[in-house]
TORKOLZA-61271 format. One record per atom (N, C-alpha, C): chain; residue number from 1; atom name; x, y, z. Coordinates in pm, whole numbers. Example, Ala and Ser with C-alpha at 12.3 -4.5 7.8 and 13.67 -1.06 7.14 Angstrom:
REM TORKOLZA-61271
kette: A, nr: 1, atom: N, u: 1319, v: -569, w: 780
kette: A, nr: 1, atom: CA, u: 1230, v: -450, w: 780
kette: A, nr: 1, atom: C, u: 1320, v: -330, w: 780
kette: A, nr: 2, atom: N, u: 1285, v: -225, w: 708
kette: A, nr: 2, atom: CA, u: 1367, v: -106, w: 714
kette: A, nr: 2, atom: C, u: 1290, v: 3, w: 787
REM end
This chain:
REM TORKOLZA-61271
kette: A, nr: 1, atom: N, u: 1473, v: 9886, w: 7706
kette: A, nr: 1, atom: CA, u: 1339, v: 9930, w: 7674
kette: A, nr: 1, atom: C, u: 1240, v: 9821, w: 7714
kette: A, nr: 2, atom: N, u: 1191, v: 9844, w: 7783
kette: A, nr: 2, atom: CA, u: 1033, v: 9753, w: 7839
kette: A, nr: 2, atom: C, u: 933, v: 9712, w: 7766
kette: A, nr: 3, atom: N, u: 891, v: 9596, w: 7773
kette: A, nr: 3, atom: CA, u: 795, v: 9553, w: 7612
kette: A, nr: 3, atom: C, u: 691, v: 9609, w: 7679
kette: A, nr: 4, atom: N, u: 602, v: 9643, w: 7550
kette: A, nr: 4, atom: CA, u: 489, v: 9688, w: 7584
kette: A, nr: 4, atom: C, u: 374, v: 9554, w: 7613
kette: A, nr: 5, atom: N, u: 285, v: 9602, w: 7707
kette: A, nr: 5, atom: CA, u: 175, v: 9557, w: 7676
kette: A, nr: 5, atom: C, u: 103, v: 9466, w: 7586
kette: A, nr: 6, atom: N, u: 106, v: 9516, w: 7487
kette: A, nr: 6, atom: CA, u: 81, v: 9420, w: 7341
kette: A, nr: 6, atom: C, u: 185, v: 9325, w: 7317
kette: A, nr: 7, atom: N, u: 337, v: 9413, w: 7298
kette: A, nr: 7, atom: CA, u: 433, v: 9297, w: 7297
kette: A, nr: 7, atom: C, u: 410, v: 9200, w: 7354
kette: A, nr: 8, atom: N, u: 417, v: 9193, w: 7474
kette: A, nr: 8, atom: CA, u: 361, v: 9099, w: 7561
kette: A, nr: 8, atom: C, u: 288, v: 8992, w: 7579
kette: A, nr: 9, atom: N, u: 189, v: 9009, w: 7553
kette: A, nr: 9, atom: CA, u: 73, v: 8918, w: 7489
kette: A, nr: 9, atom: C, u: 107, v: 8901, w: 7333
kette: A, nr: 10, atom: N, u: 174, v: 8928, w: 7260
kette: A, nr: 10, atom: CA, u: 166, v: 8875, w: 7161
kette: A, nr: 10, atom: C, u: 330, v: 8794, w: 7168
kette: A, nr: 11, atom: N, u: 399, v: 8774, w: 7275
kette: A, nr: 11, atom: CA, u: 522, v: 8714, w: 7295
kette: A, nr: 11, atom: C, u: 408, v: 8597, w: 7319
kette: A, nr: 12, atom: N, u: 354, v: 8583, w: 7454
kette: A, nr: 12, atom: CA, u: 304, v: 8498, w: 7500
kette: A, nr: 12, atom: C, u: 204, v: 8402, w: 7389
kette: A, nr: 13, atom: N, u: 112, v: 8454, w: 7355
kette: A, nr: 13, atom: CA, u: 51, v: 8415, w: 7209
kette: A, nr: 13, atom: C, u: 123, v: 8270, w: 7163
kette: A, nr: 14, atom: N, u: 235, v: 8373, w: 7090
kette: A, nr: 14, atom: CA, u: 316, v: 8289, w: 7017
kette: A, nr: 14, atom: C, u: 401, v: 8159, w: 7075
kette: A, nr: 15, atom: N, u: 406, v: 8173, w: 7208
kette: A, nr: 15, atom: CA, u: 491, v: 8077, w: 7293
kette: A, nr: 15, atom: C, u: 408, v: 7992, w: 7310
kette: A, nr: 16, atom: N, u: 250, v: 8031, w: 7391
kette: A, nr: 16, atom: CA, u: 183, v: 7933, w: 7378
kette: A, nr: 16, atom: C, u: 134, v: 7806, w: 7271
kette: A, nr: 17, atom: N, u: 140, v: 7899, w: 7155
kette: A, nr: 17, atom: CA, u: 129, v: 7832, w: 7018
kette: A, nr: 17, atom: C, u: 234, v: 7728, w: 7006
kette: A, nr: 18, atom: N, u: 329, v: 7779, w: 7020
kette: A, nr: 18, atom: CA, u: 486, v: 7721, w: 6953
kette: A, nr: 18, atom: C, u: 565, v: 7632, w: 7027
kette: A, nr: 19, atom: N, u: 527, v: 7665, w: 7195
kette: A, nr: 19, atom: CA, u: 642, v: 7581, w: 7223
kette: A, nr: 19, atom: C, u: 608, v: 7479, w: 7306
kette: A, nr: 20, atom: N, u: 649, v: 7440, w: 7381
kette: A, nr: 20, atom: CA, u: 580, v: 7319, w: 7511
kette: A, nr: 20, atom: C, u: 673, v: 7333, w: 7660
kette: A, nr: 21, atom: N, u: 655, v: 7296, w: 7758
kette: A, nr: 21, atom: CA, u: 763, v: 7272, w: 7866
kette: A, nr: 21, atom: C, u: 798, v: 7140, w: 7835
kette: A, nr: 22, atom: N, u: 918, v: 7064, w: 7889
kette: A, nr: 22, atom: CA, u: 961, v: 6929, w: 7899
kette: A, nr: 22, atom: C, u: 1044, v: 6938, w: 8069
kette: A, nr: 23, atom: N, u: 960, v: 6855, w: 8139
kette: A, nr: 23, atom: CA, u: 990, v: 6874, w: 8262
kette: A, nr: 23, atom: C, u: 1096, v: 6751, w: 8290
kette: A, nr: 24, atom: N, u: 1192, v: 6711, w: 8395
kette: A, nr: 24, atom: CA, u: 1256, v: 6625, w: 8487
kette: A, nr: 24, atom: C, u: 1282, v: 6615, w: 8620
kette: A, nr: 25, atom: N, u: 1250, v: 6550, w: 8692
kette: A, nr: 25, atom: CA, u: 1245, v: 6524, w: 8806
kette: A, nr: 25, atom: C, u: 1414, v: 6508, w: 8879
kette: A, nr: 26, atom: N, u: 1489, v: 6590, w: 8956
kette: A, nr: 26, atom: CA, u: 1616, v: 6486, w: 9020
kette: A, nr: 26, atom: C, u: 1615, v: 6580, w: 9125
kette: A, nr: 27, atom: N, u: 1719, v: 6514, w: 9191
kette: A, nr: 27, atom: CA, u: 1753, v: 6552, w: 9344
kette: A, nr: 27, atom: C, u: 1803, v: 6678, w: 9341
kette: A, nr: 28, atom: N, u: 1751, v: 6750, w: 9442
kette: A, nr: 28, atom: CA, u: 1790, v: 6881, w: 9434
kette: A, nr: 28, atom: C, u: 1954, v: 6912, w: 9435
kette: A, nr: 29, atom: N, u: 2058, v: 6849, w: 9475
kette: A, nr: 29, atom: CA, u: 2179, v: 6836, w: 9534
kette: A, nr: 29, atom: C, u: 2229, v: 6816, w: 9364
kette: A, nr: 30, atom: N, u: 2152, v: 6703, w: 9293
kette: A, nr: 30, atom: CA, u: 2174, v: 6704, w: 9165
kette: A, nr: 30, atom: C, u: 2170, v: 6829, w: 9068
kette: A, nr: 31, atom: N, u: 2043, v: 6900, w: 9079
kette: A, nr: 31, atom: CA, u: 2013, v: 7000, w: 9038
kette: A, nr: 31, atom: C, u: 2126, v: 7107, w: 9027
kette: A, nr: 32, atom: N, u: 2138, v: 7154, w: 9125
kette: A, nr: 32, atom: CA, u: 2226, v: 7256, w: 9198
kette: A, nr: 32, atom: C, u: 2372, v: 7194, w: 9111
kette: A, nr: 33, atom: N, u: 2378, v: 7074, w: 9119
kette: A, nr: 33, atom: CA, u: 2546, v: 7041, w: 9079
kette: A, nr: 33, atom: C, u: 2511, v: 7094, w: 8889
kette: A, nr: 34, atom: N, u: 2396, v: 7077, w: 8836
kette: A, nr: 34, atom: CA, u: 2385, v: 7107, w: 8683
kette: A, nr: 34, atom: C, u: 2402, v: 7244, w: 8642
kette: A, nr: 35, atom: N, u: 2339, v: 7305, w: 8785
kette: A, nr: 35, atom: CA, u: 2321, v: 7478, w: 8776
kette: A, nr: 35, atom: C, u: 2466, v: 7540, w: 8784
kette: A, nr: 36, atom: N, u: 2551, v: 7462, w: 8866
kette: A, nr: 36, atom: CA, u: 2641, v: 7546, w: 8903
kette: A, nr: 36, atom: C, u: 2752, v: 7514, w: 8782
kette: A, nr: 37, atom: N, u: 2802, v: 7407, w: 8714
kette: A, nr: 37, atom: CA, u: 2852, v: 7351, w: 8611
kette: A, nr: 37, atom: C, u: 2834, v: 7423, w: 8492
kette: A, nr: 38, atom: N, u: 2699, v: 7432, w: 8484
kette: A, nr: 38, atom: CA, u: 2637, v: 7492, w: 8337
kette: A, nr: 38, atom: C, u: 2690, v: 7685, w: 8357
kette: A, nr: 39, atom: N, u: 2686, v: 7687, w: 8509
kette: A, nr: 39, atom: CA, u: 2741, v: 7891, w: 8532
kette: A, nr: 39, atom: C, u: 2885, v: 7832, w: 8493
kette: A, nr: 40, atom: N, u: 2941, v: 7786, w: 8519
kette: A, nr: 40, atom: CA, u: 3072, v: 7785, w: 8505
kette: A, nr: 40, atom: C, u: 3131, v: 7772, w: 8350
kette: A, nr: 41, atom: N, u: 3034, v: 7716, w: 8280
kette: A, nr: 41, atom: CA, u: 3089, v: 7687, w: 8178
kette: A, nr: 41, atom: C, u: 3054, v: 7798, w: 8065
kette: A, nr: 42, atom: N, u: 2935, v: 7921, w: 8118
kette: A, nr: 42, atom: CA, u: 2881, v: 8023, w: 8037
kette: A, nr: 42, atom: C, u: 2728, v: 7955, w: 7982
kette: A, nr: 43, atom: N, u: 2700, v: 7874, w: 8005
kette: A, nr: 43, atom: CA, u: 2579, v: 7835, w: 7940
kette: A, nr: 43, atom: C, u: 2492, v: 7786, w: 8068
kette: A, nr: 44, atom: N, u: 2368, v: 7783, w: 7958
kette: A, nr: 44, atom: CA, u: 2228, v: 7787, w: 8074
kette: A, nr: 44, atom: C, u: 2179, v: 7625, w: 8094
kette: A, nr: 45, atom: N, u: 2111, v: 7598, w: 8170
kette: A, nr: 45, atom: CA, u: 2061, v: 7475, w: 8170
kette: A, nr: 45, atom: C, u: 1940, v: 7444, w: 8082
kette: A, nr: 46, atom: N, u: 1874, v: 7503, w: 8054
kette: A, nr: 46, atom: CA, u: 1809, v: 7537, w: 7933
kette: A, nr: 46, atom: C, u: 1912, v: 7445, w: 7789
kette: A, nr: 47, atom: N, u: 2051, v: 7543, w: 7755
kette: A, nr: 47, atom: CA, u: 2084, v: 7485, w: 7706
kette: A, nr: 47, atom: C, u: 2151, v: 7301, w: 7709
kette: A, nr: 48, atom: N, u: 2158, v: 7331, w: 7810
kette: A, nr: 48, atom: CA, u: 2261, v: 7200, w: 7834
kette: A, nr: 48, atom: C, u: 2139, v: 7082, w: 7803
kette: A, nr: 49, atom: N, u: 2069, v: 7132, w: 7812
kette: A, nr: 49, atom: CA, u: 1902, v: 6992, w: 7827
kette: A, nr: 49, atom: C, u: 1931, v: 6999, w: 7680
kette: A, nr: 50, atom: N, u: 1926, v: 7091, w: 7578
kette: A, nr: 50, atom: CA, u: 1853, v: 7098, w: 7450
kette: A, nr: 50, atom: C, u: 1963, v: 7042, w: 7414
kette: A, nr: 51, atom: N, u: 2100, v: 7047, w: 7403
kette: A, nr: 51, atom: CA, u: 2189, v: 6972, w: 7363
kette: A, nr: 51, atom: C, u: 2208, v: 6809, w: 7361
kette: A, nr: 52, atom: N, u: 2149, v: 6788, w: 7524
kette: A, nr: 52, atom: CA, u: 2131, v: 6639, w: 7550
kette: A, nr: 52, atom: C, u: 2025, v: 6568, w: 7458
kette: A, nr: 53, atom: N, u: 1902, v: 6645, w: 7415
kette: A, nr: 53, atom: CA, u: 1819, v: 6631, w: 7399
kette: A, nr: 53, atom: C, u: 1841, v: 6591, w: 7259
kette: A, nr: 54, atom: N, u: 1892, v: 6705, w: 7188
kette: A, nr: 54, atom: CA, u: 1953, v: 6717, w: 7047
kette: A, nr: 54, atom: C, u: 2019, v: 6559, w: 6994
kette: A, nr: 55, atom: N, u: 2111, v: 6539, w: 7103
kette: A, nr: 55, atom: CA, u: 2208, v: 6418, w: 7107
kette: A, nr: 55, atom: C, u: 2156, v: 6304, w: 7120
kette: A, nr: 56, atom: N, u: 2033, v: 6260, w: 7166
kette: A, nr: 56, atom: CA, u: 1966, v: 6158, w: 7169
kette: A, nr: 56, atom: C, u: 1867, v: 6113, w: 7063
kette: A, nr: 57, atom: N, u: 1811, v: 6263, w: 6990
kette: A, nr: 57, atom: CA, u: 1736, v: 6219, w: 6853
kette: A, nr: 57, atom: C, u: 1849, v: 6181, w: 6756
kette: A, nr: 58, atom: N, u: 1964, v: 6230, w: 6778
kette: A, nr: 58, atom: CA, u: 2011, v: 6238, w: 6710
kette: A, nr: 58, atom: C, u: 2061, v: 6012, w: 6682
kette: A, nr: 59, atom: N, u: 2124, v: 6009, w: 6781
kette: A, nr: 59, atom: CA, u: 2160, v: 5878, w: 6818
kette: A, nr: 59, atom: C, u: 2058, v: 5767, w: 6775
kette: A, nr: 60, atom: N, u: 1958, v: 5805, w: 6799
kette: A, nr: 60, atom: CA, u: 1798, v: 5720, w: 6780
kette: A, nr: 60, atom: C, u: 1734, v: 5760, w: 6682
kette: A, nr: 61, atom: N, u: 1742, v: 5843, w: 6582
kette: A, nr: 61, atom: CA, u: 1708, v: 5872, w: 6450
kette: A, nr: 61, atom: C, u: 1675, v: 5817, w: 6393
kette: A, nr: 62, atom: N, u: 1738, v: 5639, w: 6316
kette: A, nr: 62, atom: CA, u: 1762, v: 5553, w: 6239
kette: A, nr: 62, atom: C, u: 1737, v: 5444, w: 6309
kette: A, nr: 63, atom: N, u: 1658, v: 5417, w: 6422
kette: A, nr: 63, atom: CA, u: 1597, v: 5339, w: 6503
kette: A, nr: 63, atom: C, u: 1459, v: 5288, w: 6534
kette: A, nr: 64, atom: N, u: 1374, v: 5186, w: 6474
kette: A, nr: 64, atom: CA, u: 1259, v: 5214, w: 6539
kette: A, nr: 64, atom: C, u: 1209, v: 5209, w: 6663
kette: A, nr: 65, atom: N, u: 1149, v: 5286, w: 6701
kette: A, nr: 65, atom: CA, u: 1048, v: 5281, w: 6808
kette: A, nr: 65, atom: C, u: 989, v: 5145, w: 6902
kette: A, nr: 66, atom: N, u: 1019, v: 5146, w: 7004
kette: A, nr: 66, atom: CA, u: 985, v: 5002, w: 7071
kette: A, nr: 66, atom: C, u: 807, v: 4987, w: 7070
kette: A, nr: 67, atom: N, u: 850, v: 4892, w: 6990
kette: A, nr: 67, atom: CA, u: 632, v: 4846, w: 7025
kette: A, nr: 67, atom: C, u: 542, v: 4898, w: 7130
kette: A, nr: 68, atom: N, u: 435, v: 4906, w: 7122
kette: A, nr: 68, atom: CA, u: 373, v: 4919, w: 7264
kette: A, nr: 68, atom: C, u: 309, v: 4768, w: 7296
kette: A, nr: 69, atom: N, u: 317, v: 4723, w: 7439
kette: A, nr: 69, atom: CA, u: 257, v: 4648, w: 7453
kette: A, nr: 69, atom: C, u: 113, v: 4627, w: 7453
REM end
């Protein structure tokens, strides 16, 4: 079933509100090796970031923050 119209804008709405992009830069050859790994394994690269991502607050939690100079 096809969202409507409204759905729509009110998906978007809320995404705008709620969420953010988090971008990374790598070699496309790299890329491609994450894309094809992450098909193989059933999961998205999407996920595989949020996991990494997950794993690093996680690690650095109980850490402070490096000064700014």
């Amino acid at each position: 079933m096809p969202l409507t119209e409204a759905k729509r804008k009110s998906n978007n709405k809320y995404l705008a509100a709620n969420y953010t992009v988090l971008g990374v830069k790598v070699r496309k050859d790299y890329a491609e090796e994450v894309r094809k790994k992450a098909k193989e394994r059933g999961d998205t690269v999407n996920a595989v970031l949020r996991a990494a991502l997950d794993d690093y607050l996680e690690r650095h939690e109980h850490q402070k923050p490096p000064e700014d100079n």
